[in-house]
C-alpha positions in Angstrom: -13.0 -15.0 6.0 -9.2 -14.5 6.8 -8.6 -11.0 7.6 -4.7 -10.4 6.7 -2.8 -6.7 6.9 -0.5 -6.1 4.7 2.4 -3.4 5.6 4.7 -2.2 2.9 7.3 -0.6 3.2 9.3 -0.1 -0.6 9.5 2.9 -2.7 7.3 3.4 -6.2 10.3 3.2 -8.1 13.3 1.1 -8.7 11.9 -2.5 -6.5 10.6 -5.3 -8.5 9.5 -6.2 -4.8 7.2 -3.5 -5.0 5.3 -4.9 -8.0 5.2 -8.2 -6.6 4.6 -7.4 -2.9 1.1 -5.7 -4.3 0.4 -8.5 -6.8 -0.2 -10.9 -4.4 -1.9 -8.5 -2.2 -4.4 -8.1 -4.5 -4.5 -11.6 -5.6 -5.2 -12.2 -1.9 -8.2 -9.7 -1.9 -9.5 -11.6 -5.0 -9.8 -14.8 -3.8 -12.0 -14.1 -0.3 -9.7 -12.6 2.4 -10.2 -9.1 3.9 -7.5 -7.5 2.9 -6.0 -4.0 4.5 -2.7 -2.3 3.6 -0.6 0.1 5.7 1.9 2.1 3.7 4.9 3.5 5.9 8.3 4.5 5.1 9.4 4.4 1.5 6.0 2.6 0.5 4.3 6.4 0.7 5.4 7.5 -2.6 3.0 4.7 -3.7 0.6 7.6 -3.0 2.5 9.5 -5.3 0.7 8.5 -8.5 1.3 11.8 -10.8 4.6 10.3 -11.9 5.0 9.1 -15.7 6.5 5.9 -16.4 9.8 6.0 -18.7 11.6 2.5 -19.9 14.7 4.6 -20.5 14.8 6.1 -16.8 12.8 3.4 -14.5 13.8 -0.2 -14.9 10.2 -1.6 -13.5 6.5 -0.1 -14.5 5.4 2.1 -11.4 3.5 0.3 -8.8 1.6 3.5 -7.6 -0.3 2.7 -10.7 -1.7 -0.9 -9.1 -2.3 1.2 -6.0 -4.7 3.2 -8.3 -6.8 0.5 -8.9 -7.0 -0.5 -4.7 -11.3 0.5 -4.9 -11.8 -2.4 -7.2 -10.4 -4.8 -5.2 -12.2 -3.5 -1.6 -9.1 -2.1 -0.5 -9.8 0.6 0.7 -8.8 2.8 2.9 -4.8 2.8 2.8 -4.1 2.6 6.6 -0.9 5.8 6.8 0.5 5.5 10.6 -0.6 9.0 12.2 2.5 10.0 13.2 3.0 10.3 9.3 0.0 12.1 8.3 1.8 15.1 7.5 4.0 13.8 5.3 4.2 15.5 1.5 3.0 12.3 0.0 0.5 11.8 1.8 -1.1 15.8 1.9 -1.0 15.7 -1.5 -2.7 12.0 -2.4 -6.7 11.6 -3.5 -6.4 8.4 -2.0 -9.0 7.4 0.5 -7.0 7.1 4.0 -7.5 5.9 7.4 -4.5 7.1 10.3 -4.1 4.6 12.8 -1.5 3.6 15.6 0.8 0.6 14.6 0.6 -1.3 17.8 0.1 -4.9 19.5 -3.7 -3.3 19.9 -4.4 -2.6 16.3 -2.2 -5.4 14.9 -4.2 -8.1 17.0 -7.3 -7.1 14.7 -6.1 -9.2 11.9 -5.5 -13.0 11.8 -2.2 -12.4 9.8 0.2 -9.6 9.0 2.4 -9.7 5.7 5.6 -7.0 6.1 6.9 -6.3 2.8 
């Protein structure tokens, strides 16, 4: 089984990347590779899922709402770097989480890395 990270790194709101980037992670889950994802940067306020979606106001649906749905698709824990475990997003998520170091170390635990 091909074990792939995934690190993303765009805001909830306003990138189609977004959307896209955690389509095809979850496509990739679905179709037999163990799949984790770090969020870091702007890609926290995925945890950030108490936000409502408005057409008039948001140009693309919210992708906190496909991170939501990350249990069903066995992906699970969100990896948060530790230096950012204090950050509001992340206090205030009910999203399982796992801190870890981003290094050559930890990313040499995964056949392949995806940076969105």
């Amino acid at each position: 089984m091909k074990t792939v990270l995934v690190i993303l790194t765009q805001a909830n709101l306003m990138h189609t990347q977004s959307n896209e980037s955690l389509s095809a992670t979850m496509v990739l889950a679905t179709f037999g590779c163990q799949v984790k994802v770090l969020l870091k940067d702007a890609a926290l306020s995925l945890l950030k899922n108490d936000v409502a979606f408005d057409a008039l106001n948001h140009p693309f649906k919210l992708a906190s709402n496909m991170v939501d749905s990350f249990e069903f698709y066995d992906l699970s824990p969100i990896y948060i770097e530790r230096h950012q475990q204090q950050h509001a997003f992340v206090l205030q998520t009910q999203h399982e989480l796992e801190f870890v170091e981003l290094n050559s170390e930890f990313l040499r635990n995964f056949e392949h890395v995806l940076y969105w």
